[in-house]
FIZALUM-525169 format. One record per residue: residue number from 0; chain; x, y, z of N, C-alpha, C, O in turn. Coordinates in nm, 3 decimals, decimal comma. Last residue first. Layout:
residues N
   num   chaine      n_px      n_py      n_pz     ca_px     ca_py     ca_pz      c_px      c_py      c_pz      o_px      o_py      o_pz
   NUM        A         X         Y         Z         X         Y         Z         X         Y         Z         X         Y         Z
...
//
This chain:
residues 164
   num   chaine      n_px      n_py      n_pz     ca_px     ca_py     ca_pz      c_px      c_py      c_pz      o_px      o_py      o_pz
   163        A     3,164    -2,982     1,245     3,283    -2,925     1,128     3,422    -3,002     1,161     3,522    -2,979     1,093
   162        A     2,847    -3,024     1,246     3,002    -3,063     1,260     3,079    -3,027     1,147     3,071    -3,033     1,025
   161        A     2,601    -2,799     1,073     2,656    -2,938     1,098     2,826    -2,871     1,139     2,892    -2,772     1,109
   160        A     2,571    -2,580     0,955     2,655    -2,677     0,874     2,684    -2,788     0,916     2,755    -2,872     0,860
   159        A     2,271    -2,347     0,911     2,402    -2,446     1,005     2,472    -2,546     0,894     2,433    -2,576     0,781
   158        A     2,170    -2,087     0,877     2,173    -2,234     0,821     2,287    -2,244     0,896     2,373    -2,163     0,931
   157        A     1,975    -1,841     1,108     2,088    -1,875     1,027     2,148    -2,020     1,005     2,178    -2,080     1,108
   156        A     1,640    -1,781     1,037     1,732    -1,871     1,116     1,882    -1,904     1,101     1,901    -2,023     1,077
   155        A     1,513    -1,499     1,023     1,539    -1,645     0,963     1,653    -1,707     1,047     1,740    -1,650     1,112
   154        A     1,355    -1,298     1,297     1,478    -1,334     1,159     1,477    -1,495     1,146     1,450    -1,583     1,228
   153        A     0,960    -1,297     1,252     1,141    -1,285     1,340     1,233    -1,336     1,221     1,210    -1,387     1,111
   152        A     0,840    -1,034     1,120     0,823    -1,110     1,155     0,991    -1,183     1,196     1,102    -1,134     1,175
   151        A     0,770    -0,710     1,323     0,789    -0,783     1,212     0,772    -0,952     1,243     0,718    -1,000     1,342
   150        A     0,495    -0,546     1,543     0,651    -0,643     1,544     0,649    -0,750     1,420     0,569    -0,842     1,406
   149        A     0,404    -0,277     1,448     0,337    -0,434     1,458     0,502    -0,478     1,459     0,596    -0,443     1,387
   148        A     0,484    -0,002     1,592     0,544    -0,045     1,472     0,505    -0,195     1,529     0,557    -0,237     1,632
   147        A     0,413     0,346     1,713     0,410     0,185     1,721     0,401     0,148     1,612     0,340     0,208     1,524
   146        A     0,615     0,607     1,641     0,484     0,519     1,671     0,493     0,403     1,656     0,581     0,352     1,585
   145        A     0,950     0,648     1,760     0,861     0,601     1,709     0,726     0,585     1,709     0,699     0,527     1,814
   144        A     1,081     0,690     2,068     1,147     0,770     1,925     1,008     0,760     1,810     0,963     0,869     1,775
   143        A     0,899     0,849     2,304     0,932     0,742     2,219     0,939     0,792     2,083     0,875     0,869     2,012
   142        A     0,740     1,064     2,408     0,923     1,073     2,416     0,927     0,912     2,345     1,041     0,880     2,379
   141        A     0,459     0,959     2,407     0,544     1,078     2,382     0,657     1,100     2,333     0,676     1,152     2,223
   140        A     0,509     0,802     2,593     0,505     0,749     2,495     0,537     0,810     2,407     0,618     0,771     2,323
   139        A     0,561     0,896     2,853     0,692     0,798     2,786     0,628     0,744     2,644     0,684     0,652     2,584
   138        A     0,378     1,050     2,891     0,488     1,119     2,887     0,597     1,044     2,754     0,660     1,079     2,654
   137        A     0,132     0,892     2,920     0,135     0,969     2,836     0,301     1,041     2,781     0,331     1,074     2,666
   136        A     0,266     0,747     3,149     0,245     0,687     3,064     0,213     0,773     2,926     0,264     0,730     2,822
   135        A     0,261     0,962     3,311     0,375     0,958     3,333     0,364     0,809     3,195     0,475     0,777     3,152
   134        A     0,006     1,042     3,351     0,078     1,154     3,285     0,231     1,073     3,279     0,321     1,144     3,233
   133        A    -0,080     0,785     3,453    -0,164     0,846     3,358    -0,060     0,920     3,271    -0,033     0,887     3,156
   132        A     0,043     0,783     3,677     0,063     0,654     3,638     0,009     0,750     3,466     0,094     0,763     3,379
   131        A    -0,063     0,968     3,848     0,089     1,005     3,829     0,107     0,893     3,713     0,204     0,919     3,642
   130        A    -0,322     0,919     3,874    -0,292     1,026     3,808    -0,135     1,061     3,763    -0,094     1,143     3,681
   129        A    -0,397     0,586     3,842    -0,368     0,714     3,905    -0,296     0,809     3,848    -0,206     0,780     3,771
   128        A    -0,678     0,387     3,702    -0,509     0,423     3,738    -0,459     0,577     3,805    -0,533     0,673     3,786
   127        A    -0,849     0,083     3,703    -0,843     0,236     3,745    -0,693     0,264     3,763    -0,609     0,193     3,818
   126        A    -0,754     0,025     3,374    -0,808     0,144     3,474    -0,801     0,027     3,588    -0,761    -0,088     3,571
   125        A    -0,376    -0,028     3,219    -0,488    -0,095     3,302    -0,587     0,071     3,372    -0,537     0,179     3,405
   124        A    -0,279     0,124     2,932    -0,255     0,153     3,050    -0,370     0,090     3,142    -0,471     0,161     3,145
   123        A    -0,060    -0,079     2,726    -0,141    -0,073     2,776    -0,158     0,017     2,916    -0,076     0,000     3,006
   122        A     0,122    -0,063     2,369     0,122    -0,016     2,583    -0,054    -0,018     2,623    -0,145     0,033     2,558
   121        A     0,042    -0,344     2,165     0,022    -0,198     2,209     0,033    -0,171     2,347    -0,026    -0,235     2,434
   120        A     0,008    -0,619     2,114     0,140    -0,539     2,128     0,167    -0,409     2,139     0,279    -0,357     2,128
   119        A    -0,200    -0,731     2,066    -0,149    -0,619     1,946    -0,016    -0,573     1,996     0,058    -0,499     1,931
   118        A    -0,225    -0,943     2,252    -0,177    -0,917     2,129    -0,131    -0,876     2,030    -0,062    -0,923     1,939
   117        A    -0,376    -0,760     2,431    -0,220    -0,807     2,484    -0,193    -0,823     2,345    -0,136    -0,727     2,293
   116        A    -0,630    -0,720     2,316    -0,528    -0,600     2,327    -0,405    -0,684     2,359    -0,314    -0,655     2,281
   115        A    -0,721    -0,992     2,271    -0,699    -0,892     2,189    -0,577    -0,804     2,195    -0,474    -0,800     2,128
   114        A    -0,753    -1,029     2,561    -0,655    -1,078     2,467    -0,602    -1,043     2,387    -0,480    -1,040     2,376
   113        A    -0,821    -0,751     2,764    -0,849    -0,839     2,640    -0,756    -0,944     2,586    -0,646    -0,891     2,574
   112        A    -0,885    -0,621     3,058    -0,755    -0,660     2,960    -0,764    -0,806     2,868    -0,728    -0,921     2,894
   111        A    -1,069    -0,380     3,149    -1,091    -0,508     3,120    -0,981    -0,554     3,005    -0,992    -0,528     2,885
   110        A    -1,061    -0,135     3,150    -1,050    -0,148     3,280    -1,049    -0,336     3,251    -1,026    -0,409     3,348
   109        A    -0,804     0,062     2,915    -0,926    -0,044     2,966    -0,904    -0,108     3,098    -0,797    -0,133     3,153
   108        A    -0,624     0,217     2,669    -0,652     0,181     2,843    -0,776     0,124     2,837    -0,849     0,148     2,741
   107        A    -0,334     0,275     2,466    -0,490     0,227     2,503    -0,560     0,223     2,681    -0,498     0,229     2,787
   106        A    -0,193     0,497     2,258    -0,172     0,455     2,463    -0,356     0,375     2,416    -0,454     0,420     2,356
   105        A    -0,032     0,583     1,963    -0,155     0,529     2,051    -0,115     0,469     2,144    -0,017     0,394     2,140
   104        A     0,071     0,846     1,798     0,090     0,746     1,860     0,012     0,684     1,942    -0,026     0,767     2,024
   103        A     0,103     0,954     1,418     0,019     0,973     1,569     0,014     0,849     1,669    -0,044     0,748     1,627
   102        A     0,227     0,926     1,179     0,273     0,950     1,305     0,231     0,975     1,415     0,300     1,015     1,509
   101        A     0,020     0,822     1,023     0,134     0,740     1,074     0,197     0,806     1,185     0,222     0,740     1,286
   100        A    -0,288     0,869     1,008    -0,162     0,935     1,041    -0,052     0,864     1,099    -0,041     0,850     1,221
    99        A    -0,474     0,660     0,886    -0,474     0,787     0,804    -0,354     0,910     0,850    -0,323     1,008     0,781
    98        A    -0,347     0,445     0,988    -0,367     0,487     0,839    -0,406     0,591     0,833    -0,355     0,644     0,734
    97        A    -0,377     0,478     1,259    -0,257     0,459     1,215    -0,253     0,511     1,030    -0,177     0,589     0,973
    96        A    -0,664     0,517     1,277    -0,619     0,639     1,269    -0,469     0,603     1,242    -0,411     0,700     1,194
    95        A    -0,694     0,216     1,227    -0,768     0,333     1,142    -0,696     0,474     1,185    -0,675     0,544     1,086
    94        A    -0,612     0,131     1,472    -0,498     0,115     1,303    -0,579     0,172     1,237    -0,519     0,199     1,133
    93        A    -0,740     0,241     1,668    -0,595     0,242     1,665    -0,545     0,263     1,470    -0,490     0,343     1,393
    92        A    -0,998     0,114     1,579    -1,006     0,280     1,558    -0,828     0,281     1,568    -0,776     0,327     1,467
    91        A    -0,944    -0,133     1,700    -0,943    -0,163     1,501    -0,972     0,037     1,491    -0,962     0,083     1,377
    90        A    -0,897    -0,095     1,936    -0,803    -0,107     1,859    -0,797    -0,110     1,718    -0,703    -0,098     1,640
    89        A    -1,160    -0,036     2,016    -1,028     0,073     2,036    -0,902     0,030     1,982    -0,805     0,106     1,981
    88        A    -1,434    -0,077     1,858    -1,358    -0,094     1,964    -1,173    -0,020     1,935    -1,110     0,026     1,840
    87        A    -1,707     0,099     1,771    -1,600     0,035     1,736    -1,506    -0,015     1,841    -1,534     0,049     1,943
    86        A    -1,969     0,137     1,954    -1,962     0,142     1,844    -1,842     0,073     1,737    -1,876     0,008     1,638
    85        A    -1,873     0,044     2,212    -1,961    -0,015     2,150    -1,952     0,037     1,982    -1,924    -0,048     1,897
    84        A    -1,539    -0,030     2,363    -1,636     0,077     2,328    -1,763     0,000     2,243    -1,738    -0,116     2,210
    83        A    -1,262    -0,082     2,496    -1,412    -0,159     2,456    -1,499    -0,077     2,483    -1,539    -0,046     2,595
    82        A    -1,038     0,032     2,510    -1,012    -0,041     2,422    -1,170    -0,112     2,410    -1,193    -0,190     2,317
    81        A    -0,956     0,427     2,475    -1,049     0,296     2,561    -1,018     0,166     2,467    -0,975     0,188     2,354
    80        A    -0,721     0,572     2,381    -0,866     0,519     2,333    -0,859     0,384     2,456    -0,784     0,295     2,495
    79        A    -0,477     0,832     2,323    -0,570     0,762     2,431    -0,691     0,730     2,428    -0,779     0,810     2,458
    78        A    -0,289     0,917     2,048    -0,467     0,827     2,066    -0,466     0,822     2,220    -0,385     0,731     2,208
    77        A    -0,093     1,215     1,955    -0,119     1,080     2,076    -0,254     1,058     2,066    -0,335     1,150     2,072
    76        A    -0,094     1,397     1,837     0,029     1,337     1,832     0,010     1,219     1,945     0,097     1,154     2,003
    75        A    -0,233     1,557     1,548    -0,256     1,459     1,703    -0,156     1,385     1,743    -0,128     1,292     1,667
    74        A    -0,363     1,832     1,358    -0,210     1,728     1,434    -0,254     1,647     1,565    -0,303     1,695     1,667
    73        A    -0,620     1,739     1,207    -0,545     1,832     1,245    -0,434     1,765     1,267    -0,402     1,660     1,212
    72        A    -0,822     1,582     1,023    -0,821     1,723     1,010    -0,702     1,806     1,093    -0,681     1,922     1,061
    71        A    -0,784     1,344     1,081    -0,731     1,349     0,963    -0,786     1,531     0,945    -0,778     1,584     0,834
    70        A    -0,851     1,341     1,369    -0,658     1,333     1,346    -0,705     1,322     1,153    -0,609     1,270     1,097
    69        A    -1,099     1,342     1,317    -1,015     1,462     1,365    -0,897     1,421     1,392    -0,834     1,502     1,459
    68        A    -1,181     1,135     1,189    -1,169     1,255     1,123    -1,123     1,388     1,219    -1,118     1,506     1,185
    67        A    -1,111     1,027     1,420    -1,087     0,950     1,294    -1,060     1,077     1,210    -0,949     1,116     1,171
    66        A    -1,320     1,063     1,604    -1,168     1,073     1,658    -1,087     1,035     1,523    -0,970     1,011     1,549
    65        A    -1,560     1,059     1,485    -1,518     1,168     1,527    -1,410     1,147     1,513    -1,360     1,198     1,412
    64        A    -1,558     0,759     1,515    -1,568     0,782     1,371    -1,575     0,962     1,367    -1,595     1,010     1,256
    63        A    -1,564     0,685     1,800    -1,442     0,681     1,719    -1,448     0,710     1,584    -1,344     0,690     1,522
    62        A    -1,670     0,901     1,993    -1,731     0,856     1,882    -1,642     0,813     1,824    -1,594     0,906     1,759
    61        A    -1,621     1,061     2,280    -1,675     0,947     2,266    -1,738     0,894     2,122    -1,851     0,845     2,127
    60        A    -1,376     1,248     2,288    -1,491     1,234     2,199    -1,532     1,085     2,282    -1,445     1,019     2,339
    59        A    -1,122     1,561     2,289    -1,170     1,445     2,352    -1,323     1,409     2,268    -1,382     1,494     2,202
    58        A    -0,838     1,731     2,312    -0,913     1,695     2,223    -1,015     1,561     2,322    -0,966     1,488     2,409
    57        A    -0,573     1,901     2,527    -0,632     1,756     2,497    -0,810     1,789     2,420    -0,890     1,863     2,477
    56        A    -0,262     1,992     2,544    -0,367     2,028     2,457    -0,449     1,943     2,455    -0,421     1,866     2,362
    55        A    -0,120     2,025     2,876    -0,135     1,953     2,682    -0,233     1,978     2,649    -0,317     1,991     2,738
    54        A    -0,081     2,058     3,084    -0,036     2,108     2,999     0,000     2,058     2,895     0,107     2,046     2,835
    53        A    -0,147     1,919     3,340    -0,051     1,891     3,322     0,005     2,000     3,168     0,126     2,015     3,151
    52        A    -0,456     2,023     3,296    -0,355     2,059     3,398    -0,190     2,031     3,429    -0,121     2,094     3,509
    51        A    -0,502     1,888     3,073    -0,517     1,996     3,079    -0,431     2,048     3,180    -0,334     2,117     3,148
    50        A    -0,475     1,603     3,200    -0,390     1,642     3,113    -0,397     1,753     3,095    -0,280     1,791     3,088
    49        A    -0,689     1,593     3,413    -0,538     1,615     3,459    -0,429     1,635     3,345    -0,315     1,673     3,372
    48        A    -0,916     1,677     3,211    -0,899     1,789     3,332    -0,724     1,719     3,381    -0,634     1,803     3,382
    47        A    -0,972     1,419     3,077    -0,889     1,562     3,029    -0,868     1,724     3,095    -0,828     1,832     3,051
    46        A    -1,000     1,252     3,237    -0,894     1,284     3,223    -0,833     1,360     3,104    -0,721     1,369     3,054
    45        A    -1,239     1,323     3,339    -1,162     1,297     3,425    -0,968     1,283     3,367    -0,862     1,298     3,428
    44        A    -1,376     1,329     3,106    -1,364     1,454     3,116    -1,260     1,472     3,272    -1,217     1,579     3,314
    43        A    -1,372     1,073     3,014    -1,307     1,178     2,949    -1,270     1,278     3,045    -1,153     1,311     3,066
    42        A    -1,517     0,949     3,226    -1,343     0,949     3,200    -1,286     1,003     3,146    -1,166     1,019     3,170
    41        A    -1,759     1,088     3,170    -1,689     1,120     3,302    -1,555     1,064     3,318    -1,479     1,109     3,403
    40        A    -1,861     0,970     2,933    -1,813     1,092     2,938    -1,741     1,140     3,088    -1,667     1,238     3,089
    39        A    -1,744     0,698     2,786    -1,804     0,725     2,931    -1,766     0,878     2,910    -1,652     0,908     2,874
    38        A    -1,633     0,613     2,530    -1,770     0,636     2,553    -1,826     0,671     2,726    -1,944     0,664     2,762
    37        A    -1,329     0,780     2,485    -1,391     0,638     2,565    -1,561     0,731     2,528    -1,590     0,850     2,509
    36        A    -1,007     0,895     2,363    -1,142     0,837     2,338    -1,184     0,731     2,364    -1,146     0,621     2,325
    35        A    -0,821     1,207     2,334    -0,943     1,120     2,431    -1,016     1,008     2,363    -1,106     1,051     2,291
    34        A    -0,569     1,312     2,172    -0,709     1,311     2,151    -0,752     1,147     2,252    -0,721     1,028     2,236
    33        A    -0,300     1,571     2,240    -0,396     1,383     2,303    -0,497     1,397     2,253    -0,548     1,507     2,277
    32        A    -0,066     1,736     2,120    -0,210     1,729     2,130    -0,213     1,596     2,128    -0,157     1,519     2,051
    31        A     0,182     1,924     2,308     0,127     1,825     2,188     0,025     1,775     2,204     0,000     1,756     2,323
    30        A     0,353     2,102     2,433     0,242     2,182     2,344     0,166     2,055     2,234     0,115     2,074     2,124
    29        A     0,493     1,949     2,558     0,541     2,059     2,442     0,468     2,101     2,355     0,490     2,133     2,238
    28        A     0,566     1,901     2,888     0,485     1,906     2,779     0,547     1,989     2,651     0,634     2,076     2,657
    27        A     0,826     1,792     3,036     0,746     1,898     3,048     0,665     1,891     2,897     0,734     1,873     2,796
    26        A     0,992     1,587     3,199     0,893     1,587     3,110     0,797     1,690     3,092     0,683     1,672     3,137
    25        A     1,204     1,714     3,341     1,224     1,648     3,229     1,140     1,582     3,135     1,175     1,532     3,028
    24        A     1,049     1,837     3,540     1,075     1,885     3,499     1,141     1,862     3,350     1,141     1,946     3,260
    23        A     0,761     1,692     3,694     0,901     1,629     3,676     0,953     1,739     3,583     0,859     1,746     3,504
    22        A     0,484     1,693     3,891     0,611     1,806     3,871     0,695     1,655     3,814     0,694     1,545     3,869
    21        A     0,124     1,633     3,804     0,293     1,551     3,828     0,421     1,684     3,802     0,431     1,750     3,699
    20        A    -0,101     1,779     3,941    -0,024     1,804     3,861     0,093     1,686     3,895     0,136     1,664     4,009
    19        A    -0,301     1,639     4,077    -0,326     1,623     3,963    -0,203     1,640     3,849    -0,184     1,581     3,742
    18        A    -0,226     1,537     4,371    -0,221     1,666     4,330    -0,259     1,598     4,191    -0,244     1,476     4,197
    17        A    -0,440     1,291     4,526    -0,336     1,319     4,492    -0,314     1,443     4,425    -0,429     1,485     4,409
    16        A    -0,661     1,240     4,649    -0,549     1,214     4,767    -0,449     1,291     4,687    -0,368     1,357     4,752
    15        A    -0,856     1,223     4,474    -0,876     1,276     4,564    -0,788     1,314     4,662    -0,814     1,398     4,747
    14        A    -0,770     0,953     4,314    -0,747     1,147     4,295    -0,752     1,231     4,334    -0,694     1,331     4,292
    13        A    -0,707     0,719     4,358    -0,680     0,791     4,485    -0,639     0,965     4,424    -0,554     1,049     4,451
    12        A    -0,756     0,638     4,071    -0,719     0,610     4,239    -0,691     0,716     4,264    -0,651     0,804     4,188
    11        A    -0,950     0,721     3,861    -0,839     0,768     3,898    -0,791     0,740     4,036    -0,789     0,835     4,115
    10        A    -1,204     0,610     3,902    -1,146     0,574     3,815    -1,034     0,592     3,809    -0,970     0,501     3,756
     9        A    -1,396     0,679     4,071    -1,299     0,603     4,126    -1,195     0,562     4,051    -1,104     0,495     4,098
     8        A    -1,605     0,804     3,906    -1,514     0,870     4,024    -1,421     0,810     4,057    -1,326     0,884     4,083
     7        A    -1,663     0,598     3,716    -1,569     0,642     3,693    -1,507     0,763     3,821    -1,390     0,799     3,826
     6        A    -1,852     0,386     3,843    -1,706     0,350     3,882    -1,645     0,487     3,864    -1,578     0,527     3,959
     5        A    -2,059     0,446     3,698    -2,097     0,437     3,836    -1,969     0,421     3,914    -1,968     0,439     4,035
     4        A    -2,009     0,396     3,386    -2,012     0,530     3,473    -1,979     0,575     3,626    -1,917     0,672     3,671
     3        A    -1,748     0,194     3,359    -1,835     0,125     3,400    -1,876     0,303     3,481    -1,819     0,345     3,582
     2        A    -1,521     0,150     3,033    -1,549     0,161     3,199    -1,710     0,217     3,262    -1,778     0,286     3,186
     1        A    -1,734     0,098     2,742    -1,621     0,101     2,837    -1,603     0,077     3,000    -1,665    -0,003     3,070
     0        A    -1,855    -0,190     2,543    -1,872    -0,070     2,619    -1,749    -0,041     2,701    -1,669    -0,130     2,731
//
């Protein structure tokens, strides 16, 4: 399951304190579409009100077998998936939507940091997080030359010769 309903007001530190919009002018949106996906509907909708407001197109679901067929029906250029959901969990939906769109890039977040997830070697964004932390993690992933690429395996060792 995901973050915890009774939490999710709090889910965004201090949102209450903070403007929603982040001004940076060097990251200005470009019209690219986030698809949402946690089973709490009040994180969705918590944070597809500051991406909306930041100016992106945001898509949202609590069903990862939705979020699946909707990056294989449109353009998605970013996953934000919960990483512990009940129906599937957020990383084996990651490399399911990796396969069906290589170029769509995945941010995970969870309020509970798995092993799992450290493993995969995917950005993680920890909850509860704040609104500047949110758009400014969406931003840089964004602006990454690449989607995430499983780290190969390491170079061979170059043979030695011994004393020379």
């Amino acid at each position: 399951m995901g973050y915890n309903s009774a939490l999710a007001p709090g889910l965004l530190a201090g949102s209450l304190l903070e403007d929603t919009t982040v001004a940076d002018t060097s990251a200005t949106p470009k019209g690219e579409t986030i698809l949402v996906v946690d089973d709490e509907p009040d994180v969705r909708a918590l944070v597809r009100e500051v991406l909306t407001v930041n100016g992106y197109h945001v898509l949202d679901t609590g069903d990862p077998f939705e979020a699946r067929r909707i990056v294989e029906s449109q353009t998605v250029h970013l996953l934000l998936t919960d990483v512990v959901m009940p129906i599937m969990n957020g990383l084996e939906l990651a490399q399911r939507v990796e396969a069906a769109s290589p170029t769509t890039k995945v941010l995970l977040m969870s309020g509970f940091v798995t092993a799992a997830a450290k493993a995969s070697g995917r950005p993680l964004l920890p909850k509860p997080f704040r609104t500047g932390d949110l758009v400014r993690s969406v931003r840089q992933m964004l602006d990454a030359r690449a989607a995430f690429r499983r780290p190969g395996a390491p170079p061979a060792p170059k043979p030695r010769f011994g004393p020379v």
